[in-house]
N, C-alpha and C positions, 0 to 999 in steps of 0.2 A: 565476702559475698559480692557478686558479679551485679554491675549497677542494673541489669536485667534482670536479676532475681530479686532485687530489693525492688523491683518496680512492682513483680509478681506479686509481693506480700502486701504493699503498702496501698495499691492502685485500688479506687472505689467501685464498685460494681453496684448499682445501685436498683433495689427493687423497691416501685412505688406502690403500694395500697391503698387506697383508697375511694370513699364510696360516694357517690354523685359527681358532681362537676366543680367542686370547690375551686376556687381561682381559675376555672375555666380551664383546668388542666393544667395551668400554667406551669407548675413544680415537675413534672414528668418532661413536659417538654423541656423546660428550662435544664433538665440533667442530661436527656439527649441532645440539647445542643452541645453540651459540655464532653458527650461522649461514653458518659459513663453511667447513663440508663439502660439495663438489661431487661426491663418489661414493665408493663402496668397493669396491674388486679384495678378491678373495678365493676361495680353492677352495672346496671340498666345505661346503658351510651346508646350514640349513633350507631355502633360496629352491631350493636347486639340485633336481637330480634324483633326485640319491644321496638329498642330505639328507631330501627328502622321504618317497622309498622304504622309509629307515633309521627316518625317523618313526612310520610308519606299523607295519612291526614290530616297531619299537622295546619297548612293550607286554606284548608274551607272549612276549619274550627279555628282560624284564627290561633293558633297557637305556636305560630314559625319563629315568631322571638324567643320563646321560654326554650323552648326544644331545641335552637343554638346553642341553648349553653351544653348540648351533648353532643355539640359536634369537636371530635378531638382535632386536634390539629397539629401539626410539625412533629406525629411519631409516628416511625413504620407499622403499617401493616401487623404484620406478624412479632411484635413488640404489644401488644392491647391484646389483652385476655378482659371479657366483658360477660358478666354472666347476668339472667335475668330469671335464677332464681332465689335471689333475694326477696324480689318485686312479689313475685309470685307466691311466695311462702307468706308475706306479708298479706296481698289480699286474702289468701286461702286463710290464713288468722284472724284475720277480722272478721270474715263471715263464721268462723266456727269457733274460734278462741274469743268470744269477746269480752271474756274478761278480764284478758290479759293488759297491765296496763302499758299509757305509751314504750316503759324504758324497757319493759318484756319484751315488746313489739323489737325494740333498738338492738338488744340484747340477741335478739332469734335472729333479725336477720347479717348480724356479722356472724353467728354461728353457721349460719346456711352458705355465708358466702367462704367463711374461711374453711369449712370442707369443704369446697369448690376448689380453693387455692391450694392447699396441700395435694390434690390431685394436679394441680400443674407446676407445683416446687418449688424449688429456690432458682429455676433458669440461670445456674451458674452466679448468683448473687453471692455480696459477702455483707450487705448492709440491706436491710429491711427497712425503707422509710413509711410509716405510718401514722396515723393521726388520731391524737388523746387517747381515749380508750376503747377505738376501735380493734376488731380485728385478734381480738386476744389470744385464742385459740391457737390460729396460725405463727403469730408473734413467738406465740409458748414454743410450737414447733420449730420456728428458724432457728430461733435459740440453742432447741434441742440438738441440731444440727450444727451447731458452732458459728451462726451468724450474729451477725451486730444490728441489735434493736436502736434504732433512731426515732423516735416519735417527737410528730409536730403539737404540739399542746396550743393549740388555739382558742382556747377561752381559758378563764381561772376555773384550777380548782376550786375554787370555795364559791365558786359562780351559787351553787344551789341552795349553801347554808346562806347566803345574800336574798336571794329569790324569798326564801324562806321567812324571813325576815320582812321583803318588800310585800308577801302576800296577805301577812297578817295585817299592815298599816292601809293595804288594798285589795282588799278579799273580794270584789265586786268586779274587778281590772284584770283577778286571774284566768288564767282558764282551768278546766275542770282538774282538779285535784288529781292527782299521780303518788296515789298512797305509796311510800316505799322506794318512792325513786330516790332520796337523797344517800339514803343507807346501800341502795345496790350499787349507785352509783360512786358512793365513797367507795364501795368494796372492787370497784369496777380501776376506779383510779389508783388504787393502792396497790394493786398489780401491775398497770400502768405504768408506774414511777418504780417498781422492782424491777420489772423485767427490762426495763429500756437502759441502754447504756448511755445516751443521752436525749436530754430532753428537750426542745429546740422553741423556746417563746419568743411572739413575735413582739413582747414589748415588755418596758418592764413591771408594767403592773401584771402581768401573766406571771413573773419569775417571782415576785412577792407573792403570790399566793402557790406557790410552787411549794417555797422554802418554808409557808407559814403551813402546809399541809402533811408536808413530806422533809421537814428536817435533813433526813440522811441522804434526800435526794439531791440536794444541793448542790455539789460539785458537777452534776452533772448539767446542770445550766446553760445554754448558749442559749444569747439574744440576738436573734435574726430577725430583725423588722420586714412585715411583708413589703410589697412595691403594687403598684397599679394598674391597670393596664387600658383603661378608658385612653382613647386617640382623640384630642380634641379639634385635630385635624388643623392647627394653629390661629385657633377660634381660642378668643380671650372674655372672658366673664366682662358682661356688660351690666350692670345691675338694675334691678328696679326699685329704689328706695325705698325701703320697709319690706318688701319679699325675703322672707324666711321659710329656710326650709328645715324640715325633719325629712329623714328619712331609713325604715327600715320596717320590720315586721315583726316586735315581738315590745311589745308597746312597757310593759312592767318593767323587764329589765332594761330597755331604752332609756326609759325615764321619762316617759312621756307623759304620767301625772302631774310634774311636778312643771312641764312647759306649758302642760295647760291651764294651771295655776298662774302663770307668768303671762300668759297671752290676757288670763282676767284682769288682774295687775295692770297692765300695760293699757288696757282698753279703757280702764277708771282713771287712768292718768292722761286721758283724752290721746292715747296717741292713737288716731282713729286709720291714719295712712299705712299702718301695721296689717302682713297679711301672712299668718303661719299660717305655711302649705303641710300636711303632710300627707309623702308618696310611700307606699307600700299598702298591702293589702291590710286589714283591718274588722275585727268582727264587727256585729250590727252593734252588741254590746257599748264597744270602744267610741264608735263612732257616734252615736245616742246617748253617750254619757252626760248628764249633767254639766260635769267637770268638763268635757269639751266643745262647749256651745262655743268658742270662737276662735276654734280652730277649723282650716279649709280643710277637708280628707279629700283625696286628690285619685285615693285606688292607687291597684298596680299599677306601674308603669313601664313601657319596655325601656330597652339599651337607649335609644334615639331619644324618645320623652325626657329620660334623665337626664343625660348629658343636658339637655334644654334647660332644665329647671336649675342646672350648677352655673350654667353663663348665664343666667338670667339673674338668681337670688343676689340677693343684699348681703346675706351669709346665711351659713349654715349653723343647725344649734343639734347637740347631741350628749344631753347632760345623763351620760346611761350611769349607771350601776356597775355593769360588768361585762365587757368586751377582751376580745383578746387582740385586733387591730381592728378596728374600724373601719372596713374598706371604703365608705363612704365619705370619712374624714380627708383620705386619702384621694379620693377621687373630687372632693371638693376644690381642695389645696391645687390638686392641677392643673382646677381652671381657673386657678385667682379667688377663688371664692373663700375671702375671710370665715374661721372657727371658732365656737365657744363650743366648749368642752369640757368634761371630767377628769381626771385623768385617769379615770375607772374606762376613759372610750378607749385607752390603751395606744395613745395615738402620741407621735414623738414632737408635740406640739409644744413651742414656747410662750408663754405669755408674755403677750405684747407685742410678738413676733408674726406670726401664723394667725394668730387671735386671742381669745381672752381663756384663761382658764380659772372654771368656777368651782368649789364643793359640790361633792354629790348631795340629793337631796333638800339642795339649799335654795326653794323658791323666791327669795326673797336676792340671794346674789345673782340667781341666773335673771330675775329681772332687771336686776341694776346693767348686770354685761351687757344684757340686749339693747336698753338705753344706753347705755355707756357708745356702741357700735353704731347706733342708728342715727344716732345726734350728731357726735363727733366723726367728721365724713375726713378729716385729716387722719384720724386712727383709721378709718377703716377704709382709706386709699392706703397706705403704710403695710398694712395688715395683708391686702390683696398683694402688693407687690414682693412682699418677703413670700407669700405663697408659691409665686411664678417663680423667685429666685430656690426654691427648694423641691421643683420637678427632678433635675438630675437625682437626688434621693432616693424620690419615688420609682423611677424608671425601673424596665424589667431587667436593664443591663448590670443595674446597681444591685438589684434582691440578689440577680447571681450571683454574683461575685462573694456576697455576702453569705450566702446560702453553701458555696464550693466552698471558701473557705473553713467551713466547720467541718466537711467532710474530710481535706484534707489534715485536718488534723486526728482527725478518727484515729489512724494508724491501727486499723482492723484488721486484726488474722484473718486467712483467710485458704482454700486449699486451690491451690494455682491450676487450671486446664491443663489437657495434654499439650495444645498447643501452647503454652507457656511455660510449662515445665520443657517440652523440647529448646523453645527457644532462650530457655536459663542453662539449658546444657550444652550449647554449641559455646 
């Protein structure tokens, strides 16, 4: 075989799926920089019709930061296929369907979108990259076609038998029950893990509950750590002693009962200089709780505010349950910002290193870490500078590499172009 035919068979062609702006694109772009992105599926963007419209009044509703994140960037033109009847199917269900619950709702609109997609193909693709258990339909189809299923498994499977678990000990902290989602959603993932040829987690507690769900999926494994992309513009965390931050939007599986148990704790042990911020949105519920009279809610916050609140805090605390990379752990770490952590946040954090690492659920050690970090200012000078020494990691130069490499080893069949068949016959 002719080193130009075995390039034919073995070379990545890589088609991305995926629905919103997760990593800000970053995964599409990051394969066309590498050469070997042949298109992007994706709903409601910039390119589309929403996105544009949304653009457009984006402005004088105040909404120019959110709607960023749908602006794709570093991929051709005609490389972005964007459709916006996902969106659409979606609110038409809500006004007529409403009894359908959330994961029906999840479930209809990658149905809606992956007919979409079979109408535009495999654009000469020979690897399908997709995400948990979106997309199935079409998956079922590239298959059908002899491509190679790749999916990105960014949270644990077993994320909902945990939820499940957390809802019962905080039935007041959930939100409205989703009768049935944990059974569709098993059944959703167990096709998931059949149809994919491999299964790509960003850490290792993803790949443990891979293995403890899906046994025979096992081999198919690869642990790719996500990477970051916050620029902190060579601006380094200045801290303000006792500023602590949370931060994310889904407060149960966070763990954010259990911090605010720790902030009462802390506050009866006089450390009155203590001030848990927490950024993300939050119901009236969350923020009225009882349980959280002495934490700050802070709301959404855009890209600029954040970055602020990472140079600024003392550290970061993020005792979750069940994550599959923590982007915020991750973006903390970049600005020098010492971590306490579970290792349920999925984050490649050492302790004692990066910062402290506690048990899930465990109010009474996440109190002591917080004490432990605020007191002793030699740990958590120690802690910030191993942060700063661990950026190269995080970089987005690094995820590539890291990311190419697993394709490269794919070694996916594949049926070669005309023009590559000509040029394997010269």
């Amino acid at each position: 075989m002719s080193s130009s035919s075995l390039e034919a068979v073995e070379s990545p062609r890589i088609l991305v799926c995926q629905h919103g702006s997760r990593h800000r694109y970053s995964i599409p772009r990051m394969l066309e920089d590498e050469e070997v992105l042949t298109a992007l599926y994706t709903d409601s963007s910039g390119v589309s019709w929403i996105g544009k419209f949304m653009r457009y009044i984006g402005g004088p509703l105040r909404l120019t930061d959110r709607l960023d994140r749908w602006n794709i960037q570093g991929i051709p033109g005609e490389k972005i296929y964007s459709s916006d009847l996902p969106h659409i199917s979606d609110v038409f269900g809500r006004l007529f369907f409403s009894k359908r619950s959330p994961i029906e709702r999840f479930q209809k609109r990658h149905q809606v979108l992956s007919k979409r997609m079979k109408k535009w193909g495999l654009q000469d693709s020979n690897i399908v990259y997709s995400m948990y258990h979106e997309n199935l339909d079409f998956i079922r189809y590239a298959k059908e076609q002899g491509g190679t299923s790749v999916v990105d498994v960014f949270i644990s499977p077993c994320t909902e038998k945990i939820m499940e678990q957390e809802t019962a000990l905080f039935p007041d902290w959930a939100d409205s029950a989703d009768k049935g989602a944990s059974g569709l959603l098993s059944k959703m993932w167990d096709e998931t893990a059949s149809l994919a040829d491999l299964l790509i987690c960003p850490s290792e507690w993803v790949a443990e509950g891979v293995a403890a769900c899906s046994p025979h999926a096992v081999d198919k494994i690869r642990i790719v750590p996500y990477g970051c992309s916050l620029n902190y513009r060579n601006q380094v965390n200045k801290p303000v002693p006792g500023r602590i931050l949370f931060a994310g939007r889904d407060p149960l599986r966070k763990g954010l009962p259990y911090l605010a148990q720790a902030a009462s704790a802390l506050k009866l042990d006089g450390l009155s200089d203590i001030d848990i911020r927490i950024a993300g949105q939050m119901s009236e519920e969350v923020v009225k709780h009882p349980l959280c009279k002495d934490l700050n809610f802070l709301g959404q916050l855009n890209q600029s505010e954040m970055e602020m609140e990472y140079l600024a805090a003392d550290m970061l605390v993020l005792p979750a349950l069940s994550e599959g990379f923590a982007g915020v752990v991750a973006e903390a770490i970049g600005a020098g910002c010492p971590v306490i952590v579970t290792k349920e946040a999925g984050s490649p954090v050492h302790d004692g290193r990066e910062g402290l690492i506690v048990p899930s659920r465990d109010t009474e050690a996440l109190t002591a870490a917080i004490r432990r970090m605020f007191l002793d200012r030699n740990l958590r000078q120690h802690c910030s500078t191993e942060c700063l020494k661990q950026i190269p990691f995080y970089s987005e130069k690094m995820w590539r590499k890291r990311l190419i490499k697993v394709f490269e080893e794919c070694n996916c069949p594949m049926t070669p172009t005309a023009e590559e068949q000509d040029k394997s016959s010269v």
